[in-house]
C-alpha positions as CSV (number, residue, x, y, z in Angstrom):
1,X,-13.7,16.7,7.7
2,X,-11.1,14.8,5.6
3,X,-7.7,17.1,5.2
4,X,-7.7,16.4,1.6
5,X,-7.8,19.4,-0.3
6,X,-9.3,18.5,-3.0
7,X,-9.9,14.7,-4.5
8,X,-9.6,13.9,-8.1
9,X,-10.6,11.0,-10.7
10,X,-8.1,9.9,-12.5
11,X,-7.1,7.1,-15.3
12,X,-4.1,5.8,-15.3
13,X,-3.1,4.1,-18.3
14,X,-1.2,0.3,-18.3
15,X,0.6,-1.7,-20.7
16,X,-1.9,-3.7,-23.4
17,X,-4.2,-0.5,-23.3
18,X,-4.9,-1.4,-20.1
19,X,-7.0,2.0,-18.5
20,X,-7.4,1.8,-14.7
21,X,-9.7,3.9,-12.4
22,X,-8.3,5.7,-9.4
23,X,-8.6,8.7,-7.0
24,X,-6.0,11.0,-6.2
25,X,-6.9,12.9,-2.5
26,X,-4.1,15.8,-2.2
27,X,-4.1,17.7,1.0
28,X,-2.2,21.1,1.6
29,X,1.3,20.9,0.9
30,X,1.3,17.5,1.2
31,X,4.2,15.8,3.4
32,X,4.6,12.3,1.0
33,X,2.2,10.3,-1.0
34,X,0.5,6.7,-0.2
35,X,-0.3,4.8,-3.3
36,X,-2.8,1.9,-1.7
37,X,-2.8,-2.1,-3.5
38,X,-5.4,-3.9,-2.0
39,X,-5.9,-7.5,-2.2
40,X,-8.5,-10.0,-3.8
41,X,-12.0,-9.5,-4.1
42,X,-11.5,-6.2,-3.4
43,X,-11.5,-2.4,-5.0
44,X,-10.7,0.9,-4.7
45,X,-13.9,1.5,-2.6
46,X,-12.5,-0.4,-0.1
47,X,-14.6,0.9,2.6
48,X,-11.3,-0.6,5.3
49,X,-8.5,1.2,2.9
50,X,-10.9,4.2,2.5
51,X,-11.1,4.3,6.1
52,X,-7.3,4.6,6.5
53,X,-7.2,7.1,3.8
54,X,-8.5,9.5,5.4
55,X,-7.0,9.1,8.4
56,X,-3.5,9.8,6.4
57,X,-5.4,12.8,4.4
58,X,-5.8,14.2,7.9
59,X,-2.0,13.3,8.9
60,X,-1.2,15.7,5.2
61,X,-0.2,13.0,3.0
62,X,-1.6,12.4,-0.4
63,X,-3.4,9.3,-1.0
64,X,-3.7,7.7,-4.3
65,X,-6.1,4.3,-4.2
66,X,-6.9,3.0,-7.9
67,X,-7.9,-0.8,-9.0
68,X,-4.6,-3.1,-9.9
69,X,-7.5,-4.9,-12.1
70,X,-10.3,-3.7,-14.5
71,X,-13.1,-5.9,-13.5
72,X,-13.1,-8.1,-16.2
73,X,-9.4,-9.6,-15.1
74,X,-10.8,-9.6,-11.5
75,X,-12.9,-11.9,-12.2
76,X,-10.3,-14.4,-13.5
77,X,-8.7,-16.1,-10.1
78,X,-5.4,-16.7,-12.1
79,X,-4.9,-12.8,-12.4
80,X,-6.0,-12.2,-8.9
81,X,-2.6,-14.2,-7.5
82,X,-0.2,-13.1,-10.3
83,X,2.0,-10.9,-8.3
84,X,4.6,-10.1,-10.7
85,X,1.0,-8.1,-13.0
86,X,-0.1,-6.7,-10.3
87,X,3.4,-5.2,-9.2
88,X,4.3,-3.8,-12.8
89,X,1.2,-1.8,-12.5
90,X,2.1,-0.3,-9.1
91,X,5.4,0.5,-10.8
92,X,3.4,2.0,-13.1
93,X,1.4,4.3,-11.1
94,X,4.5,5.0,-9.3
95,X,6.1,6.5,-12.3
96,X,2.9,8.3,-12.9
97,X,2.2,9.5,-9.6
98,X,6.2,10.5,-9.7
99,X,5.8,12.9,-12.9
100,X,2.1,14.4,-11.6
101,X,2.7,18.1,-10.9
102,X,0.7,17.8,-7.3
103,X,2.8,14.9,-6.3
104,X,5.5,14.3,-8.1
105,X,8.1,16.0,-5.6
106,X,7.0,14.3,-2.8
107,X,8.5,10.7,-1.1
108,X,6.1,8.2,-2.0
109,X,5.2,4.8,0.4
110,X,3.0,2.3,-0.4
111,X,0.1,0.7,1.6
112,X,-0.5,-2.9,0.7
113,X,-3.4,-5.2,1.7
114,X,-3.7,-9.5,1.4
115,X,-2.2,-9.9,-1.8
116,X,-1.7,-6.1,-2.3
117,X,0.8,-6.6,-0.1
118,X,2.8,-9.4,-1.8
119,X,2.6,-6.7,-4.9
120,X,3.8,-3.6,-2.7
121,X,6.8,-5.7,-1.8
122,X,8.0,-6.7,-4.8
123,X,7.4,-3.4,-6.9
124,X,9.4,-1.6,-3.7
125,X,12.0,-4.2,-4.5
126,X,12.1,-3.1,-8.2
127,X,12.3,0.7,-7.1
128,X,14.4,0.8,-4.5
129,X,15.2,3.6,-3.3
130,X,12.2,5.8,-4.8
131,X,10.2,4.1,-2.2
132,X,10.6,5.3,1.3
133,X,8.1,2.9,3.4
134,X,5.9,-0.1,2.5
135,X,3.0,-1.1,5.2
136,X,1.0,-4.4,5.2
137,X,-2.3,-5.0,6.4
138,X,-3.0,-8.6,7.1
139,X,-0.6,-9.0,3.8
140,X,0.3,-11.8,2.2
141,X,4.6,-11.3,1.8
142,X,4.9,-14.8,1.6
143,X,3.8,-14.2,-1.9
144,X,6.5,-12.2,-3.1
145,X,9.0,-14.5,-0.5
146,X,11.6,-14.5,-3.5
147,X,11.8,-10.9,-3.4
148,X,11.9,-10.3,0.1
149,X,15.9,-9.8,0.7
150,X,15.8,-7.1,-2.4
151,X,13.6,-4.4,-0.5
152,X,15.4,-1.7,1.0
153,X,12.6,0.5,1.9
154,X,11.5,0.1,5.9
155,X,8.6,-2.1,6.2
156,X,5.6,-2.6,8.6
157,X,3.6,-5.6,8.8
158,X,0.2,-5.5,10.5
159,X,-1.8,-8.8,11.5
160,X,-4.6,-9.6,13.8
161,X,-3.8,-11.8,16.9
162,X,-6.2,-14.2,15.4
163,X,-6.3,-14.3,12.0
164,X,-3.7,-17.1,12.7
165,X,-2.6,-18.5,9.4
166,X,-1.7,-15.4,7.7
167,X,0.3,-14.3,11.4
168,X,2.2,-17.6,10.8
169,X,3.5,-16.4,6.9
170,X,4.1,-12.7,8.3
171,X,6.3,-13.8,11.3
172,X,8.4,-15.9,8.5
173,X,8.5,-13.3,5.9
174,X,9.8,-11.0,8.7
175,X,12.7,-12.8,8.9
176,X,13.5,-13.2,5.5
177,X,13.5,-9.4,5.2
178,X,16.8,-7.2,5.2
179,X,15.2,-4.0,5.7
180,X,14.4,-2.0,9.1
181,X,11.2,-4.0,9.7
182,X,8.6,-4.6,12.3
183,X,5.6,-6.9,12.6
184,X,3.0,-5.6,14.9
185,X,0.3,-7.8,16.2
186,X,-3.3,-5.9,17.0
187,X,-4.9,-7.6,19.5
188,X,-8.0,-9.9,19.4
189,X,-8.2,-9.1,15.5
190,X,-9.1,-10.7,12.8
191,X,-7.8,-10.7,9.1
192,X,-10.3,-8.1,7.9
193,X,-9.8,-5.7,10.9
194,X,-13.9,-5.7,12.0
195,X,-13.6,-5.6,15.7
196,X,-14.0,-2.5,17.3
197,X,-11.0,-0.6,17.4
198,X,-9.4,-2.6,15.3
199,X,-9.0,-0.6,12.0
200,X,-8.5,2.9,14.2
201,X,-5.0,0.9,15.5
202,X,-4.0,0.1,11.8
203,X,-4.2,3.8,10.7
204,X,-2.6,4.9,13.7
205,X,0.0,2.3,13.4
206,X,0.3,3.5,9.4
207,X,0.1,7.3,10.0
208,X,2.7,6.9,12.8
209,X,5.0,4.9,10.4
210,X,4.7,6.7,7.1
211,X,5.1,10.4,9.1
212,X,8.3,9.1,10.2
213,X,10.1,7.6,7.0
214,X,8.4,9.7,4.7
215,X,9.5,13.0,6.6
216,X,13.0,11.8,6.5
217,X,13.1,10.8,2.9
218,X,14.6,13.2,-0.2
219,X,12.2,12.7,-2.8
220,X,13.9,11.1,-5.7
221,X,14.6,14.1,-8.4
């Protein structure tokens, strides 16, 4: 059984009357709260982000996994790749999931897939401080690589061993980063995780990283 205590449908509301579809999973006196970007072509039923959801539900953080998109702009590739959109409405459900009363006094991280990632980075870069860890799955932080030196929050990227074009981009954002940082490299995977195994290391790898920098954080008041 998932940790969460109770999960919730929410709208969050976005510039241009914009409304966007999420889910809000609160455990027990949650430790910190994970707002999830995932990349193109994908949703908030994410059945690989879902899947890492609740393995930080069951770690007692707070999960928040809504669309960056309505389905209509999805559908248009030009909005798909505009990072700087899909950041100012993380930003946005930042500042929403910083005034909700389940969640609002916790540290918040973000979890960032493909160009979710790219997104993650650069709305962390806008934030700084009020964001206490980024992580990357098979990301895409060449996409925000003028935005890079700005975050301050520590970052994790995750790549397969051979999904190795993306590898390639993450190794040289890595460097371009000024924040604590690691890349780790899962073994024998690809860029959508689908080897056995595979997705259990990237939640490990996540839960491990967000219990450690969202523990130490002071939730900005």
């Amino acid at each position: 059984m998932p940790f969460a205590d109770r999960r919730e449908s929410r709208r969050l509301p976005a510039a241009g009357g914009i409304v966007l579809p999420g889910e809000l999973a609160v455990p027990v006196a949650p430790a910190g709260v994970v707002a999830f970007a995932h990349g193109s072509g994908s949703s908030r039923h994410s059945p690989r982000n879902l899947a890492v959801a609740r393995t930080l539900n069951d770690a007692g953080l707070a999960t928040f996994l809504f669309d960056l998109l309505t389905d209509e702009e999805a559908a248009d590739r030009a909005m798909v790749f505009d990072i700087g959109l899909l950041a100012d409405r993380l930003v946005t459900a930042t500042r929403w999931l910083q005034r909700d009363p389940d969640v609002g006094g916790s540290p918040l991280g973000y979890f960032g897939a493909s160009t979710g990632a790219a997104a993650a980075l650069c709305a962390a870069a806008d934030l700084g401080v009020d964001i206490a860890a980024v992580v990357s799955r098979g990301g895409r932080p060449d996409l925000a690589a003028e935005r890079l030196a700005e975050v301050s929050a520590p970052t994790l990227l995750i790549v397969g061993s051979r999904d190795t074009a993306v590898l390639d981009l993450n190794e040289q954002a890595h460097r371009l980063l000024r924040c604590p940082s690691r890349l780790e490299i899962v073994a024998g995977a690809t860029h959508l995780f689908e080897e056995p195994g595979a997705m259990d290391t990237v939640a490990t790898l996540a839960v491990d990283f967000f219990a450690r920098h969202l523990s130490t954080t002071t939730a900005p008041g």
